[in-house]
C-alpha positions as CSV (number, residue, x, y, z in Angstrom):
1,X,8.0,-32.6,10.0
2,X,9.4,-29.4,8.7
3,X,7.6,-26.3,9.5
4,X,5.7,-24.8,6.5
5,X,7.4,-21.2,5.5
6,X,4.7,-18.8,7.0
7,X,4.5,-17.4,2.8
8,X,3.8,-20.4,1.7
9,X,1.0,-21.8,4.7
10,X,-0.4,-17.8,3.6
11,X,-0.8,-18.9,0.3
12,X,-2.4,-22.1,1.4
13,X,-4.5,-20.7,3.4
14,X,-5.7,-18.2,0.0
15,X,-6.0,-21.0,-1.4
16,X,-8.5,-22.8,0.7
17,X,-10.6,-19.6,1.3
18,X,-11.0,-19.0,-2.3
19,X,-11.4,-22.4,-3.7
20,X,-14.5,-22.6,-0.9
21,X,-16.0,-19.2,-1.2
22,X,-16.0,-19.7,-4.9
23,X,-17.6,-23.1,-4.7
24,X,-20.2,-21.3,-2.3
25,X,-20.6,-18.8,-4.5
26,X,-21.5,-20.8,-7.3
27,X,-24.3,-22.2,-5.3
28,X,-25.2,-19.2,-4.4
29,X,-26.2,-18.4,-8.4
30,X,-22.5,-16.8,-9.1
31,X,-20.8,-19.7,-10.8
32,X,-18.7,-17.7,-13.4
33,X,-17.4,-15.7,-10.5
34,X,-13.7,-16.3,-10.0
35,X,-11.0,-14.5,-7.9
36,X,-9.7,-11.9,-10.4
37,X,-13.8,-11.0,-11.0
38,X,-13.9,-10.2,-7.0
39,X,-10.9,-8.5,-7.0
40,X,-12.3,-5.9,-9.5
41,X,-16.1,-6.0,-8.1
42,X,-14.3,-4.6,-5.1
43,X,-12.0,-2.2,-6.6
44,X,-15.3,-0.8,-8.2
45,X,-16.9,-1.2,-4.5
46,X,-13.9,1.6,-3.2
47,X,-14.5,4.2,-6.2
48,X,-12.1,2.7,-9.0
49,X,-14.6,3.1,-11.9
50,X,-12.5,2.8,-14.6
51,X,-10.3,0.4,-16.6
52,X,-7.7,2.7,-16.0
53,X,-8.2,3.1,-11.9
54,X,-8.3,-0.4,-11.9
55,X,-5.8,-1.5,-13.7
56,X,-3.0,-0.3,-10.6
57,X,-5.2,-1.7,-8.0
58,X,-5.4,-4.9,-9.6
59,X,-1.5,-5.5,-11.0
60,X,-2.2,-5.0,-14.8
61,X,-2.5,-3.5,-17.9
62,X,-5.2,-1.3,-19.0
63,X,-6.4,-3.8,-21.3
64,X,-6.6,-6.6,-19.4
65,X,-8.8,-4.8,-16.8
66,X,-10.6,-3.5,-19.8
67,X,-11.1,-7.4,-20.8
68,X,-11.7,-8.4,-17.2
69,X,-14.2,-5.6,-16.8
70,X,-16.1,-6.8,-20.2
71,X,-16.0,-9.8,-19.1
72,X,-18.5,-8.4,-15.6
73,X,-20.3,-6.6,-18.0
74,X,-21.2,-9.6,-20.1
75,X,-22.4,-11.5,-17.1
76,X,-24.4,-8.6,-16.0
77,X,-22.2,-7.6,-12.6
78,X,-21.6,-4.3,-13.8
79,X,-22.8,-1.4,-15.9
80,X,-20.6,0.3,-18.0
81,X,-21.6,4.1,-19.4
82,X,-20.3,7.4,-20.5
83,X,-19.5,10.2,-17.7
84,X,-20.8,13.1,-18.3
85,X,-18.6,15.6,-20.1
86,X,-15.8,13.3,-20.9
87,X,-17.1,10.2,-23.9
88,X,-13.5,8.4,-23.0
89,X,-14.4,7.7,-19.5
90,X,-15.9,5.0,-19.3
91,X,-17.1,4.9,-15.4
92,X,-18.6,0.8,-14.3
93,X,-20.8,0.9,-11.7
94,X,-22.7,-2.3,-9.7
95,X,-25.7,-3.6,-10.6
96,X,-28.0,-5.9,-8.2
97,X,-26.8,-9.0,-9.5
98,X,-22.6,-7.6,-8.2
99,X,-24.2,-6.2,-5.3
100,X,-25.9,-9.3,-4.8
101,X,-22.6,-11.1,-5.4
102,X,-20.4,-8.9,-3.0
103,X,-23.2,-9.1,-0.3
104,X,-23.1,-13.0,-1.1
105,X,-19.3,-13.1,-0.8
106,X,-19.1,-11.4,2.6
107,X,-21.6,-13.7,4.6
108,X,-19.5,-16.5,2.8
109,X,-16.3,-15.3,4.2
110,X,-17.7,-14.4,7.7
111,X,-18.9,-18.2,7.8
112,X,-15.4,-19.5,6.4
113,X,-14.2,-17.6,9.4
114,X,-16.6,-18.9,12.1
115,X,-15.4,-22.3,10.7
116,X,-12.1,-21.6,11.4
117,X,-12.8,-20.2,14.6
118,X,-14.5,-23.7,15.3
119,X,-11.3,-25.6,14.8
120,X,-8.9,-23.1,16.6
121,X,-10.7,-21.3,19.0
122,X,-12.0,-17.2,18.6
123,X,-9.4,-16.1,20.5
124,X,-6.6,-17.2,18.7
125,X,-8.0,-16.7,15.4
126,X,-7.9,-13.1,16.8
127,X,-4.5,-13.0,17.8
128,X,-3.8,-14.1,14.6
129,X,-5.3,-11.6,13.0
130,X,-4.0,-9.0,14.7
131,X,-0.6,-10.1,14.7
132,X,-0.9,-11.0,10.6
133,X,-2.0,-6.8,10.8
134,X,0.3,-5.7,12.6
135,X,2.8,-7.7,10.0
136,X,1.1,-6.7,7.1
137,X,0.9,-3.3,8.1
138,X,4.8,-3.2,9.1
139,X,5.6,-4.4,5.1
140,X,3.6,-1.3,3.7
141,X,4.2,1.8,5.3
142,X,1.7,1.2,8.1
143,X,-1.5,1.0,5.6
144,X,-3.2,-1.4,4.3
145,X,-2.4,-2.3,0.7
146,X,-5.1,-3.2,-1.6
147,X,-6.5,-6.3,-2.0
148,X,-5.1,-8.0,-5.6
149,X,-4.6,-11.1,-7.3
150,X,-0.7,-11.9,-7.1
151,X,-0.5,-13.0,-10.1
């Protein structure tokens, strides 16, 4: 058998992650959750508060952040409200139920990871990560990017 391009087993393995975190987090009481949601939960979590900040970090337009941020909103992750001084700024901030959601989606990855520390041993999983880093890092000016849909 062929070795899989390491791109594609990447995507795979995104693939898998996100299919079983999402399914967790549904039973976890977030069942309209899906990836592009987390995505700007976090971007939100690291100080982009606006369709406009977000919009970069997450690979689209203004408007579609503007529509995926409603869309948060109407499921009661996030608040949006007028800064002070500005009425076209329209910052979002958390509320408990996308706290509760982000704090639900990091104990779901950190068990996804023990499970794949199970099958392949702590120590390698580690290398892995390190050497993924150090690749990752190598691709983008020695930062990490952020994290985005690839849409």
């Amino acid at each position: 058998m062929d070795e899989v391009p390491w791109v594609r087993l990447l995507s795979m393995a995104v693939t898998v992650a996100l299919e079983s975190l999402h399914e967790q987090l549904a039973e976890a009481g977030h069942p309209t959750l899906r990836p592009a949601h987390g995505y700007a939960l976090n971007a939100i979590l690291n100080g982009h508060d606006t369709a406009s900040a977000i919009a970069p970090v997450l690979g689209m337009t203004k408007q579609g952040a503007a529509k995926l941020l409603q869309a948060l909103v109407d499921e009661g992750y996030v608040d949006a409200g007028p800064a002070a001084g500005d009425a076209r700024r329209r910052p979002y901030v958390l509320t408990e139920r996308g706290r509760s959601a982000i704090e639900a989606s990091v104990r779901i990855q950190a068990e996804l990871e023990a499970q794949w520390a199970d099958v392949v041993g702590q120590r390698q999983l580690r290398t892995a990560r390190l050497a993924l880093e150090k690749a990752v890092r190598a691709g983008a000016e020695g930062e990490l990017p952020p994290v985005r849909p690839s849409w």
